[in-house]
PyMOL Python script that loads the backbone (N, CA, C, O; Angstrom):
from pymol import cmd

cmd.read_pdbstr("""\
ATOM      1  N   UNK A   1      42.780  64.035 126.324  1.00  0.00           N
ATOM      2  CA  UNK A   1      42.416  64.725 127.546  1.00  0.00           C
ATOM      3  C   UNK A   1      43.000  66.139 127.491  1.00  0.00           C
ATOM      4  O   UNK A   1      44.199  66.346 127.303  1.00  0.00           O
ATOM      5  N   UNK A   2      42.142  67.041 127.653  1.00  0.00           N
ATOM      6  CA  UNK A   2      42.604  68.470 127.863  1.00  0.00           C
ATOM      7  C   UNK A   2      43.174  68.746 128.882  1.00  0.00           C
ATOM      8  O   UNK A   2      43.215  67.883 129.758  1.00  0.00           O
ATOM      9  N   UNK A   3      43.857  70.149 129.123  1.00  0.00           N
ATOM     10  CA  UNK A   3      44.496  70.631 130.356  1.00  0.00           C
ATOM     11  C   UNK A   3      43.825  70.903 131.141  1.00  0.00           C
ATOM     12  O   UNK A   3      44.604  71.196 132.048  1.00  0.00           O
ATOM     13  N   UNK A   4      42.347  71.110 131.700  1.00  0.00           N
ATOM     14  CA  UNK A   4      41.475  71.400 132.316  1.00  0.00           C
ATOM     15  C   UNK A   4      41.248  69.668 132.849  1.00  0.00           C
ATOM     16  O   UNK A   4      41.165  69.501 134.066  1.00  0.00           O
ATOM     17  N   UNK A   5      41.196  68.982 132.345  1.00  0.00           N
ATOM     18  CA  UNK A   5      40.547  67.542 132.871  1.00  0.00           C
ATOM     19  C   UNK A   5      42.064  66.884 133.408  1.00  0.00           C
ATOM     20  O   UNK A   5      42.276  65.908 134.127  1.00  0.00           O
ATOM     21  N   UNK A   6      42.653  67.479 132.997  1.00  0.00           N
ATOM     22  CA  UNK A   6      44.343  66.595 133.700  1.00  0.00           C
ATOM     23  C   UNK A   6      44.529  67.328 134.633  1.00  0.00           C
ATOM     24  O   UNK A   6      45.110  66.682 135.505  1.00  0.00           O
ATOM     25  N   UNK A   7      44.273  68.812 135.084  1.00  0.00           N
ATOM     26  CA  UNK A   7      44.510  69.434 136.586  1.00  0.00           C
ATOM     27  C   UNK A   7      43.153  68.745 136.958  1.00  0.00           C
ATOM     28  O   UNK A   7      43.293  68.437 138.142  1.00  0.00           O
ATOM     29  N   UNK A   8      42.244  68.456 136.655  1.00  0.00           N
ATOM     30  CA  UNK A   8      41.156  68.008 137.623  1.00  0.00           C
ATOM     31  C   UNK A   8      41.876  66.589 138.308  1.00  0.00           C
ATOM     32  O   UNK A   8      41.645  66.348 139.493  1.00  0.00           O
ATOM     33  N   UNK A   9      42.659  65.767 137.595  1.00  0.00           N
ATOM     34  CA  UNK A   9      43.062  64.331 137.382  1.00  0.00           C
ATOM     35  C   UNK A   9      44.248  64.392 138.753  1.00  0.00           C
ATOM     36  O   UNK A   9      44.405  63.642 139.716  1.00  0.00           O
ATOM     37  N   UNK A  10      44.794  65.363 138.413  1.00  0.00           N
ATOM     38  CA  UNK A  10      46.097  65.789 138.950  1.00  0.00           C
ATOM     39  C   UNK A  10      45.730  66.126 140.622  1.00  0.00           C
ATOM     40  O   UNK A  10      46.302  65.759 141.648  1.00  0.00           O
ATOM     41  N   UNK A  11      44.518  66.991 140.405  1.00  0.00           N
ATOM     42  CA  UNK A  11      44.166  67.726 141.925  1.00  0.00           C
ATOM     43  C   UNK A  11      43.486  66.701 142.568  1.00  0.00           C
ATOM     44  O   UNK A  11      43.652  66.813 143.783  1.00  0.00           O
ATOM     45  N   UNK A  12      42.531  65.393 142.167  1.00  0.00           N
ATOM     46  CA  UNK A  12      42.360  64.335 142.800  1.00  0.00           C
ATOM     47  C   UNK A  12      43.098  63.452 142.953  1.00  0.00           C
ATOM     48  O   UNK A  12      42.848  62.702 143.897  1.00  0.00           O
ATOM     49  N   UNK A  13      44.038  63.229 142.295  1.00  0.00           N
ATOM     50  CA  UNK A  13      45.653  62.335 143.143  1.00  0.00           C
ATOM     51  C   UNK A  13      45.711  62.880 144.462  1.00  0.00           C
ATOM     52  O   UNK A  13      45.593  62.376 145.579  1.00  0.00           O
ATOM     53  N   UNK A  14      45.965  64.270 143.965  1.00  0.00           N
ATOM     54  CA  UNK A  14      46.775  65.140 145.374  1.00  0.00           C
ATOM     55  C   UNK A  14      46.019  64.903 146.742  1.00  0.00           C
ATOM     56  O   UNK A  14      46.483  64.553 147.827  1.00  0.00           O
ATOM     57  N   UNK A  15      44.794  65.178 146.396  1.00  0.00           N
ATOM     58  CA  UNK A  15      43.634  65.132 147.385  1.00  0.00           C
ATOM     59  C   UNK A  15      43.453  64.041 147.969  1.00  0.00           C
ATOM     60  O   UNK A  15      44.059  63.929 149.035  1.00  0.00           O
ATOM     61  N   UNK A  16      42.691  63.001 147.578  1.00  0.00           N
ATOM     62  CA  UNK A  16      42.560  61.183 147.821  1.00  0.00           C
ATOM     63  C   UNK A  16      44.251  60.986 148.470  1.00  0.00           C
ATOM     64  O   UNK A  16      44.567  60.924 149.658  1.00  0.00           O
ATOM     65  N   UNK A  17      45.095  60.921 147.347  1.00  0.00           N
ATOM     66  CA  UNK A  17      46.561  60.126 147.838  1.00  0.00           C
ATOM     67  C   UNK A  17      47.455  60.617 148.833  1.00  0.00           C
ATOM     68  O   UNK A  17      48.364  60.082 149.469  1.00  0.00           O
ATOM     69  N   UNK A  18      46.925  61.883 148.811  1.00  0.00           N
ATOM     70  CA  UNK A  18      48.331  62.681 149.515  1.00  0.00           C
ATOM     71  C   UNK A  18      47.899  63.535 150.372  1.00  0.00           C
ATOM     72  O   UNK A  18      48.741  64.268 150.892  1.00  0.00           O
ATOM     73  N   UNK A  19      46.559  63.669 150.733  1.00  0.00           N
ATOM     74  CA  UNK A  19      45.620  64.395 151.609  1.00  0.00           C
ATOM     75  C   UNK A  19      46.068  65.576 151.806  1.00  0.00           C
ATOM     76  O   UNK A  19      46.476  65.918 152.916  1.00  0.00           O
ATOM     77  N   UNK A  20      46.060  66.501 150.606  1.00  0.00           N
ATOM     78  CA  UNK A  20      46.281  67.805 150.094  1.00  0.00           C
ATOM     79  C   UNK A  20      45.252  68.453 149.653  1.00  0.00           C
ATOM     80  O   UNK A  20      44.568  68.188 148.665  1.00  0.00           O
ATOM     81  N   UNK A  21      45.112  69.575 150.627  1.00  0.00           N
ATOM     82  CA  UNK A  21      43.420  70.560 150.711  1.00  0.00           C
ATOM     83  C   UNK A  21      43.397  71.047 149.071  1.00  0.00           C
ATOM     84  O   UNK A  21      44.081  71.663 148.254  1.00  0.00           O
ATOM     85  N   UNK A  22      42.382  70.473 149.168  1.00  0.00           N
ATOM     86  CA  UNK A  22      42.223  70.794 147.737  1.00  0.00           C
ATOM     87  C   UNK A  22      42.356  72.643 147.405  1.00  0.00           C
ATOM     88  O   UNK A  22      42.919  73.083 146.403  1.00  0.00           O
ATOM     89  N   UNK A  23      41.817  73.374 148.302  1.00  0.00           N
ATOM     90  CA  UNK A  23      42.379  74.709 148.336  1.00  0.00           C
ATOM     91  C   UNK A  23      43.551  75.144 148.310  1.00  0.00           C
ATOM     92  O   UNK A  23      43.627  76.365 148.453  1.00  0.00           O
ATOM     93  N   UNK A  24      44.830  74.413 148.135  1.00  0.00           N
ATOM     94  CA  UNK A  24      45.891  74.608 148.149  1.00  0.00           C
ATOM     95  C   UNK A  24      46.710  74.419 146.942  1.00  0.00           C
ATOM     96  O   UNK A  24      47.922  74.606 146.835  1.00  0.00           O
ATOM     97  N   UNK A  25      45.499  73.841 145.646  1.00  0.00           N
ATOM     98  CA  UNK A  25      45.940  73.086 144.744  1.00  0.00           C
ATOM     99  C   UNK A  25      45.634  74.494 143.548  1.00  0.00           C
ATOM    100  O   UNK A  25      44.462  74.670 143.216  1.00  0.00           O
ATOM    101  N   UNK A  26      46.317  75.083 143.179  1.00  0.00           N
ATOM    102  CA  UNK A  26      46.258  75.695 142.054  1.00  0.00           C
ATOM    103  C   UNK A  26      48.059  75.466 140.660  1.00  0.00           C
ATOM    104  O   UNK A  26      49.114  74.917 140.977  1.00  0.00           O
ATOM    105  N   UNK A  27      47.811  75.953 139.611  1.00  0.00           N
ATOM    106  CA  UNK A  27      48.412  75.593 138.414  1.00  0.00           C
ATOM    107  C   UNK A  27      49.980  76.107 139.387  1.00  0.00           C
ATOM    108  O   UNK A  27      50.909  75.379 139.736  1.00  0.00           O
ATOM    109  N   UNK A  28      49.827  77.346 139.577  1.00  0.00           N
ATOM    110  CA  UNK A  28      50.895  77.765 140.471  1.00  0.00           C
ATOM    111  C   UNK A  28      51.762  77.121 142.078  1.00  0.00           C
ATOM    112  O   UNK A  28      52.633  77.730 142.699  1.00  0.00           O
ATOM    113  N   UNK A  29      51.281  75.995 142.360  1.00  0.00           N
ATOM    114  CA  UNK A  29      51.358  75.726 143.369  1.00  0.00           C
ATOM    115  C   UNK A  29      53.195  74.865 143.475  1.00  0.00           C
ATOM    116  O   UNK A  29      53.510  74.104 142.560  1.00  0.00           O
ATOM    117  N   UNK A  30      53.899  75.049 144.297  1.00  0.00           N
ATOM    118  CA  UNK A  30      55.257  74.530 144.162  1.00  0.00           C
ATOM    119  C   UNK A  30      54.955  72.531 144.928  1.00  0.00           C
ATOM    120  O   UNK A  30      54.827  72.341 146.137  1.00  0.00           O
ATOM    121  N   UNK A  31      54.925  71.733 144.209  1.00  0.00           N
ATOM    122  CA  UNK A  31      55.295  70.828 144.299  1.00  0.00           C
ATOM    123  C   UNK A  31      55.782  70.136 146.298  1.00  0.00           C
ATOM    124  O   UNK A  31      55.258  69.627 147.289  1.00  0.00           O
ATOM    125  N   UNK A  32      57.175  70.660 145.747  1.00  0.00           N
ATOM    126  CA  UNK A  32      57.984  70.040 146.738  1.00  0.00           C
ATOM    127  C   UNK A  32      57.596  71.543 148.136  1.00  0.00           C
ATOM    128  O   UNK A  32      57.016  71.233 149.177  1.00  0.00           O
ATOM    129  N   UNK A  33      57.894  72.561 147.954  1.00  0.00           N
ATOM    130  CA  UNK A  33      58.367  73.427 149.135  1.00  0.00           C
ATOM    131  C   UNK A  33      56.771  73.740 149.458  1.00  0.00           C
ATOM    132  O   UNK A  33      56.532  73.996 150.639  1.00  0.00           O
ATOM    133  N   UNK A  34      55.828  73.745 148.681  1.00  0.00           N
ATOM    134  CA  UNK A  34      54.330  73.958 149.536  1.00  0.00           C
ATOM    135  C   UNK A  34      53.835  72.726 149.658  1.00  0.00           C
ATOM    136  O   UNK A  34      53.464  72.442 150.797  1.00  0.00           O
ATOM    137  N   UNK A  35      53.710  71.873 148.805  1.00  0.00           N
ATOM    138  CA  UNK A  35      52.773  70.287 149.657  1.00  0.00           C
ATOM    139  C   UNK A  35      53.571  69.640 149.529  1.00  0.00           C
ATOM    140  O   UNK A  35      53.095  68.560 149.181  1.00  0.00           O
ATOM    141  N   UNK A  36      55.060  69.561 149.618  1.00  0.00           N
ATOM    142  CA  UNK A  36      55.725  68.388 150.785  1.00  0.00           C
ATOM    143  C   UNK A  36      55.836  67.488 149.915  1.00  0.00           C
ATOM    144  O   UNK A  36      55.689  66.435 150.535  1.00  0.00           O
ATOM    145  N   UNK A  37      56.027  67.238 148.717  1.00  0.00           N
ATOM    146  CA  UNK A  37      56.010  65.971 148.207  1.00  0.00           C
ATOM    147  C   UNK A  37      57.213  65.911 147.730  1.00  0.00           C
ATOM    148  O   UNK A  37      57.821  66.691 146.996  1.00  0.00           O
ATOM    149  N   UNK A  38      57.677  64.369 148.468  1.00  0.00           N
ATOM    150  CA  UNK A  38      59.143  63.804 147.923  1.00  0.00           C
ATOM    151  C   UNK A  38      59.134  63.026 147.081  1.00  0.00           C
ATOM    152  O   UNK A  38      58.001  62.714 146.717  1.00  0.00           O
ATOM    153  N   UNK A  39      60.136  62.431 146.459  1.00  0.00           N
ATOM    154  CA  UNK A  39      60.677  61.921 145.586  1.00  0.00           C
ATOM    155  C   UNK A  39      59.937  60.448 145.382  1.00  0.00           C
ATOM    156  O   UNK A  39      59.644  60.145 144.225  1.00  0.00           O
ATOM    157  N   UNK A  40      59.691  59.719 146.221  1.00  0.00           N
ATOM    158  CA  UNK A  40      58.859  58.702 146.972  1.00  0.00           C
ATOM    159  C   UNK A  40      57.707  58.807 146.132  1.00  0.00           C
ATOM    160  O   UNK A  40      57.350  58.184 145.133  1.00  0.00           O
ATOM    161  N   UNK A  41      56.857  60.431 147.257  1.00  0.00           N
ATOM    162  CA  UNK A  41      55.629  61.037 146.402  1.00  0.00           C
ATOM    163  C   UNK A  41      55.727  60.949 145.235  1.00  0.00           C
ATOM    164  O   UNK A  41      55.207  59.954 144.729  1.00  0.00           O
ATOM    165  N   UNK A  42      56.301  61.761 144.491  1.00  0.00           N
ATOM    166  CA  UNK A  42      56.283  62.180 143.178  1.00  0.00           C
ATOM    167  C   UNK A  42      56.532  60.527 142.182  1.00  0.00           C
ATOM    168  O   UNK A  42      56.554  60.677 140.960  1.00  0.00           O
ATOM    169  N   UNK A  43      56.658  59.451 142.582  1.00  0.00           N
ATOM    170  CA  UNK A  43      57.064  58.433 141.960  1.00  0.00           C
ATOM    171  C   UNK A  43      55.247  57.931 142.437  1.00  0.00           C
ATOM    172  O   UNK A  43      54.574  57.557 141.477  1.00  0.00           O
ATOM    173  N   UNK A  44      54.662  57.933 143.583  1.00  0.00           N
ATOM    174  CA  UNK A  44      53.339  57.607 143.090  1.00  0.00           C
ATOM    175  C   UNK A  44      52.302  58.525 142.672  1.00  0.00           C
ATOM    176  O   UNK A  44      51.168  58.050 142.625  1.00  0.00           O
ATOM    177  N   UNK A  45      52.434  59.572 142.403  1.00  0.00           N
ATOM    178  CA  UNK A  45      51.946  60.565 141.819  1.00  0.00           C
ATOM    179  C   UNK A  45      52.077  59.790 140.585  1.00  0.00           C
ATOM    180  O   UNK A  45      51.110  59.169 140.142  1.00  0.00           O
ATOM    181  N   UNK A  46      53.496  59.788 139.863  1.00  0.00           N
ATOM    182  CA  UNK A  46      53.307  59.695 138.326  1.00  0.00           C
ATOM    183  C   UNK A  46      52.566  58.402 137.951  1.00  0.00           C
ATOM    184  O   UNK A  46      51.684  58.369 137.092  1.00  0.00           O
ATOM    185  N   UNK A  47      52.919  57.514 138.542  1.00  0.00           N
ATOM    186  CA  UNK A  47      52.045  56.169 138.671  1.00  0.00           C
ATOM    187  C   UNK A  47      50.506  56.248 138.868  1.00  0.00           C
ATOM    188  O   UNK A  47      49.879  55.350 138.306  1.00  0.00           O
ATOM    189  N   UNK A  48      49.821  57.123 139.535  1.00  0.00           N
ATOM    190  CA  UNK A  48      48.394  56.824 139.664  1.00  0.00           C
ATOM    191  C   UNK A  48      47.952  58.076 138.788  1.00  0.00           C
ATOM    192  O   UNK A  48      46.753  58.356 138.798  1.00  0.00           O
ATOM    193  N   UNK A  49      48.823  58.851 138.031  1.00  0.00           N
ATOM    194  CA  UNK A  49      48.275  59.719 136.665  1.00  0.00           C
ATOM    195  C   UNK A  49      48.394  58.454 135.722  1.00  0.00           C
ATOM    196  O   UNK A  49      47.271  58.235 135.266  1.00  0.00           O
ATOM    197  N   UNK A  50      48.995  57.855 135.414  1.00  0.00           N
ATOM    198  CA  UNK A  50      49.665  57.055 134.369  1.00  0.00           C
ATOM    199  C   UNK A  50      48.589  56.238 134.435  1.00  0.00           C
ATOM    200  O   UNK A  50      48.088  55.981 133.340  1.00  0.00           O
ATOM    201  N   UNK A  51      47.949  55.624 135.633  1.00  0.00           N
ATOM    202  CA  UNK A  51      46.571  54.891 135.821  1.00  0.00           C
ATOM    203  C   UNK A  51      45.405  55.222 135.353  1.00  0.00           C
ATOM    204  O   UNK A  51      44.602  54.551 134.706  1.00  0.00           O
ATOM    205  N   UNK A  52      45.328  57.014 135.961  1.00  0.00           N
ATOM    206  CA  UNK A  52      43.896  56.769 135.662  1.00  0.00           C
ATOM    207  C   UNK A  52      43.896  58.140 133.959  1.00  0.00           C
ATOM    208  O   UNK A  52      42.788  58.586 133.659  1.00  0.00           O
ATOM    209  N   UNK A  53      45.107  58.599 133.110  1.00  0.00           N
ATOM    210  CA  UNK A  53      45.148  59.285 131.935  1.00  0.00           C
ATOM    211  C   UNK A  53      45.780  57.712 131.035  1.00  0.00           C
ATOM    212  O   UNK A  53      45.088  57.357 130.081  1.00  0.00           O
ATOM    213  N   UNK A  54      46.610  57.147 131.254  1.00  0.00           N
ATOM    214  CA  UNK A  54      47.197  56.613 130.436  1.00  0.00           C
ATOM    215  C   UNK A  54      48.453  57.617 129.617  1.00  0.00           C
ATOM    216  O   UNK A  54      48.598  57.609 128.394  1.00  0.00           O
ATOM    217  N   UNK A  55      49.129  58.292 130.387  1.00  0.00           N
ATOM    218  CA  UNK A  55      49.874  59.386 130.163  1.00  0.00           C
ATOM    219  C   UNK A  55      50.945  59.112 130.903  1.00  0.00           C
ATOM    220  O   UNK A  55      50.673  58.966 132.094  1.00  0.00           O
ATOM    221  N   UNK A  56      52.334  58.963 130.551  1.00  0.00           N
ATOM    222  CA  UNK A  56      53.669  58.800 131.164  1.00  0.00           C
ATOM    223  C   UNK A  56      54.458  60.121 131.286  1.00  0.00           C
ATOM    224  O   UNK A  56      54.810  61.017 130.519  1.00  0.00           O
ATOM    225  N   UNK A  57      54.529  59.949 132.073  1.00  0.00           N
ATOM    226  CA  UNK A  57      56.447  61.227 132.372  1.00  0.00           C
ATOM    227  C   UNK A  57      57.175  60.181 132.484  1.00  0.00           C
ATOM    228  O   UNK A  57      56.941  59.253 133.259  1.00  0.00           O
ATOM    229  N   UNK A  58      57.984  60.248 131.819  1.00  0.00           N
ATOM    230  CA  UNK A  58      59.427  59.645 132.494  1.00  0.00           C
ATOM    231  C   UNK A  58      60.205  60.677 133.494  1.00  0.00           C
ATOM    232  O   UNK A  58      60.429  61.887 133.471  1.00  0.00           O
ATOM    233  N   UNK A  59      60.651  59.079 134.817  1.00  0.00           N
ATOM    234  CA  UNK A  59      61.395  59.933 135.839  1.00  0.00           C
ATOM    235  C   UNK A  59      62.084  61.213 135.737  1.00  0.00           C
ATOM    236  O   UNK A  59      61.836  62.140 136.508  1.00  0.00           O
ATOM    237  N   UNK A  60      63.255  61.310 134.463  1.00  0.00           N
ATOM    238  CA  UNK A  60      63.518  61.842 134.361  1.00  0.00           C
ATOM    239  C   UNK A  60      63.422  63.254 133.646  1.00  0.00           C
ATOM    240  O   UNK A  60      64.318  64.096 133.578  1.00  0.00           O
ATOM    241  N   UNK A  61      62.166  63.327 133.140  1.00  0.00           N
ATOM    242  CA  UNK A  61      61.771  64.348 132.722  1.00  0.00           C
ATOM    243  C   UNK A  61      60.974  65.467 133.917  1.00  0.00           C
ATOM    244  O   UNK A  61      60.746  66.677 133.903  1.00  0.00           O
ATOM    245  N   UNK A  62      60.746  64.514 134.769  1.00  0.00           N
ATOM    246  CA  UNK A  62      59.609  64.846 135.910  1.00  0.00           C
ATOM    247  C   UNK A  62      61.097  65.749 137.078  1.00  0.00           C
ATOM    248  O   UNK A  62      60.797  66.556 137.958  1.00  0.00           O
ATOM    249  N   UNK A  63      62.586  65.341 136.766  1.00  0.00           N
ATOM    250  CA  UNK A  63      63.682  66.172 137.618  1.00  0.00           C
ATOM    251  C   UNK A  63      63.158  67.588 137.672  1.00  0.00           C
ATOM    252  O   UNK A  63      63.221  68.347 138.639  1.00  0.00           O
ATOM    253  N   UNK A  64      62.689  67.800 136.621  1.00  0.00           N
ATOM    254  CA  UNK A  64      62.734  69.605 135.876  1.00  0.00           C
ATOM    255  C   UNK A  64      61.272  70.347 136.506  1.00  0.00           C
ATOM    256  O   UNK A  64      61.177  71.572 136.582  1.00  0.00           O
ATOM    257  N   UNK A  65      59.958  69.235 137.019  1.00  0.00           N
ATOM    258  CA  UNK A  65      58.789  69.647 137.437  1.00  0.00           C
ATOM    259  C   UNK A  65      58.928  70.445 138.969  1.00  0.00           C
ATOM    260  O   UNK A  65      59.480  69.955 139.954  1.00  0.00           O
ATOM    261  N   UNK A  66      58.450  71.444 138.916  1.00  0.00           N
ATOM    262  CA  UNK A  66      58.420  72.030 140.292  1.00  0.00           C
ATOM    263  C   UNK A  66      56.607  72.223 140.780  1.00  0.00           C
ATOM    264  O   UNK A  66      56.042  71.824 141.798  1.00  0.00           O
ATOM    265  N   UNK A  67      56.025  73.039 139.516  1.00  0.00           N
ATOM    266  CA  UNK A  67      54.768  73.169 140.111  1.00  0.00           C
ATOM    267  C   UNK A  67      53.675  72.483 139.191  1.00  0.00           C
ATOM    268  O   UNK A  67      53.917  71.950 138.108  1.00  0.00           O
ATOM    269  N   UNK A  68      52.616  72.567 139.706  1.00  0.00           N
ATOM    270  CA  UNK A  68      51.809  71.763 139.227  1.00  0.00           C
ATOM    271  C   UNK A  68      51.999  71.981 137.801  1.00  0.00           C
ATOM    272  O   UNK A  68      52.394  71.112 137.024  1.00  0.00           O
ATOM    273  N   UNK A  69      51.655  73.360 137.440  1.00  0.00           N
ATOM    274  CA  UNK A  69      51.701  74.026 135.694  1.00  0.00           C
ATOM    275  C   UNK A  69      52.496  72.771 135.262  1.00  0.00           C
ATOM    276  O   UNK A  69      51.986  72.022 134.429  1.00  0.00           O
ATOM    277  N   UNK A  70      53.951  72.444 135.879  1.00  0.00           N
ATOM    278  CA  UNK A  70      54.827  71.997 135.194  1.00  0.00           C
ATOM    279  C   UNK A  70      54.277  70.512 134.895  1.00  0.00           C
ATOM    280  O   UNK A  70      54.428  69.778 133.918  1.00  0.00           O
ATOM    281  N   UNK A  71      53.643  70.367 136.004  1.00  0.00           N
ATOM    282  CA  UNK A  71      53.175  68.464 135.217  1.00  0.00           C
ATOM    283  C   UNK A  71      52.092  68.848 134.329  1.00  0.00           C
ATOM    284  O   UNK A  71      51.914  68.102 133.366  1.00  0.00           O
ATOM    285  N   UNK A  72      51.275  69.934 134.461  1.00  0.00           N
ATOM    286  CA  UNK A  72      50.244  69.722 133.245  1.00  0.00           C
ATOM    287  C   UNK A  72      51.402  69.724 131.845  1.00  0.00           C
ATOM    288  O   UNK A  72      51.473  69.084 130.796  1.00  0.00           O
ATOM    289  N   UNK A  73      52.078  70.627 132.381  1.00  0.00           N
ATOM    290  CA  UNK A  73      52.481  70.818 130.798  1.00  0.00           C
ATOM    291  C   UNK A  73      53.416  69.838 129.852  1.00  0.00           C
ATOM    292  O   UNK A  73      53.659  69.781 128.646  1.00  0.00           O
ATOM    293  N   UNK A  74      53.887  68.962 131.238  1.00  0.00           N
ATOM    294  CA  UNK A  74      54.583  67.654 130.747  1.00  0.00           C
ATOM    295  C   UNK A  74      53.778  66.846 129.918  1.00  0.00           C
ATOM    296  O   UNK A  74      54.126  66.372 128.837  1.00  0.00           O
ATOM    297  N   UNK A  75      52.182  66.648 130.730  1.00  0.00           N
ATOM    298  CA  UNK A  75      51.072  65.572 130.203  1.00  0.00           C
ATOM    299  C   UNK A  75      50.677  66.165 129.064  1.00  0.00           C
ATOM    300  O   UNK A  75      50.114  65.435 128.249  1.00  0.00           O
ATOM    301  N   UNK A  76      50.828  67.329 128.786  1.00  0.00           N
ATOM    302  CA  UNK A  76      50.236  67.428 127.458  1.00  0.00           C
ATOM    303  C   UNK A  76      51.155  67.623 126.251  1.00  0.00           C
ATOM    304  O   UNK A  76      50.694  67.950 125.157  1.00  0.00           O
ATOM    305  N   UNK A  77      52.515  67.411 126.469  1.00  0.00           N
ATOM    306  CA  UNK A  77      53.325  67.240 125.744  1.00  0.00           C
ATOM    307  C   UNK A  77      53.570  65.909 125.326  1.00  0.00           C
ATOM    308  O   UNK A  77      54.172  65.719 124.269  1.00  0.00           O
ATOM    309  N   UNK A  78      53.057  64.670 126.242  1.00  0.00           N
ATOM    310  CA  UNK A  78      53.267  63.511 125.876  1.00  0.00           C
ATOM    311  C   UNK A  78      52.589  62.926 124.859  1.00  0.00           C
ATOM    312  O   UNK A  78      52.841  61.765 124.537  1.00  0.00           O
TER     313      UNK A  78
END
""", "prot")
cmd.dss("prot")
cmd.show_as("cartoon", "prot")
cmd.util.cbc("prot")
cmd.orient("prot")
């Protein structure tokens, strides 16, 4: 999966799970301080990427993610 089809992957989590305007969703976007997502979040975030890429972060790699860029760039490091 390319980086183009994993922000698509990524921006329909956000959207469907977390009812985050999809206009709000760019590579730049901060995680926690613009769409609100806690720790909670971010634990089913990685879970319903992991569902529908077959692509893991571990928790602890995911400490260091702030904006979206940062999870693409996790998923494509895996």
């Amino acid at each position: 999966m390319d980086r183009e089809a994993l922000f698509t992957v990524v921006k329909r989590v956000l959207v469907e799970q977390f009812e985050v305007d999809e206009q709000r969703i760019t590579v730049d976007t901060q995680l926690y301080d613009e769409l609100d997502i806690d720790s909670i979040d971010a634990v089913d975030l990685l879970v319903r990427i992991k569902e529908l890429t077959g692509k893991k972060i571990l928790p602890e790699d995911f400490q260091e993610v702030r904006t979206i860029g940062d999870v693409l760039n996790r998923l494509t490091n895996v």
